[in-house]
C-alpha positions in Angstrom: -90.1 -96.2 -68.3 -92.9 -94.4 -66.1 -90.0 -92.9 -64.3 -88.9 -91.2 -67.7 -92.8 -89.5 -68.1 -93.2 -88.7 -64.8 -90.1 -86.8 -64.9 -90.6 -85.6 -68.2 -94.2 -84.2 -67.5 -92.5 -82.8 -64.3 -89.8 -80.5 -66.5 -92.5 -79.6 -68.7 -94.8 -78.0 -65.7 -91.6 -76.0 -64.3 -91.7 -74.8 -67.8 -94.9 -73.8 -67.9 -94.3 -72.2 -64.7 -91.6 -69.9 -65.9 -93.5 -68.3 -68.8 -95.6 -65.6 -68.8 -99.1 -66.1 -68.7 -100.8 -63.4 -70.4 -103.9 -64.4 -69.6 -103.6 -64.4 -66.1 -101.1 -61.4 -65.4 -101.8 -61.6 -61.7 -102.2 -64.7 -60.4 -101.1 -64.2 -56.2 -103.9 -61.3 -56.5 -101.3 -58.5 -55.2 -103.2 -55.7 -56.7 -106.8 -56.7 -56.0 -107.1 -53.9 -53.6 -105.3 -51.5 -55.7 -106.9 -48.9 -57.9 -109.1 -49.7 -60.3 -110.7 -46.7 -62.1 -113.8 -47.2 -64.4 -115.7 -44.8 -66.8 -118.3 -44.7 -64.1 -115.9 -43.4 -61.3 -115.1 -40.6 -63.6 -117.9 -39.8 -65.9 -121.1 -39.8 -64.5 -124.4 -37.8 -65.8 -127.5 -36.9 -63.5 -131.2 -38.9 -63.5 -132.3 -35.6 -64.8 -130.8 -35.2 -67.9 -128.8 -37.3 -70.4 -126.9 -37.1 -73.3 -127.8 -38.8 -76.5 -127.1 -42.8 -76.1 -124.6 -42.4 -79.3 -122.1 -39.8 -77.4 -122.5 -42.0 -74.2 -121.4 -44.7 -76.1 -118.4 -42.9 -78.1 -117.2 -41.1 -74.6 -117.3 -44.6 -72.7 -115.4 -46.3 -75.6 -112.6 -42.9 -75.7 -112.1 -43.3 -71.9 -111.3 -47.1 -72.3 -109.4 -47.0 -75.4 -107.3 -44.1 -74.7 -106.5 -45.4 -70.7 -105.3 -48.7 -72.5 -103.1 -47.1 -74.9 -101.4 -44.3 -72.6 -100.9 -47.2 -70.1 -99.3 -49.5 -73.1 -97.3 -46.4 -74.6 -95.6 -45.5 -71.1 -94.8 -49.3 -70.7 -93.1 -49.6 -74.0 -91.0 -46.1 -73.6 -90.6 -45.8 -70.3 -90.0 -50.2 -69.3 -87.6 -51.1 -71.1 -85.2 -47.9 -70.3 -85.8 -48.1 -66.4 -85.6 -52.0 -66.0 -81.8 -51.4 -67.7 -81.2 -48.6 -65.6 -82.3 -50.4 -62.5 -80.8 -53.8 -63.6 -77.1 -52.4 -63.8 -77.6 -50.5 -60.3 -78.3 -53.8 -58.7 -75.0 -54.9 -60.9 -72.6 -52.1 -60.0 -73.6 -52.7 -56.3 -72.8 -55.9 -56.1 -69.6 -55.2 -57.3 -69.3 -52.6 -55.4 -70.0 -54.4 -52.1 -68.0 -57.3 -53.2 -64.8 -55.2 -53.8 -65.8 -53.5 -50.6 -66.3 -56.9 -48.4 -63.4 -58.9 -49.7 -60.8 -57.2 -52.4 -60.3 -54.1 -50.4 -59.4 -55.8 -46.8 -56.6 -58.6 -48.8 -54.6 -55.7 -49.8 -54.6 -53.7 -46.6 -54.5 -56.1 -43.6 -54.5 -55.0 -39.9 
């Protein structure tokens, strides 16, 4: 019977393995050197003078806002075409090497 849960809680963790975690979206920390721009690396005012608090505030939350939805727009339009296109490359390749490698020396032997 423990055997049964053990291996049951076991098939449920490889699940959990296997789906996304949008929480997380990089867990192995690949891009943690990458860049990373923030309103302050491109908008910046001098000690001297300052614009009123209220434009600060609608220019900081424009910056963020509109980064966020270029970046989602260009996913959604640009993703899903280039993964196909990429995904049938790798496809025809492999066909292409396997007809290469092993149906193409059968029908011509030396």
């Amino acid at each position: 019977m423990e055997e049964n849960v053990i291996a049951e809680e076991s098939v449920i963790m490889m699940e959990r393995q296997t789906m996304a975690d949008l929480d997380n979206r990089d867990p192995k920390e690949i891009h943690e050197e990458g860049v990373r721009v923030e309103f302050a690396d491109v908008i910046a005012e001098p000690d001297g003078l300052h614009s009123l608090d209220f434009m600060w505030k609608v220019s900081y939350h424009t910056f963020t806002q509109t980064r966020r939805w270029i970046y989602r727009f260009f996913t959604l339009i640009l993703g899903f075409p280039l993964s196909l296109i990429w995904g049938l490359h790798v496809c025809l390749s492999v066909i292409l090497a396997h007809l290469d490698c092993y149906a193409l020396p059968q029908n011509h032997p030396v």
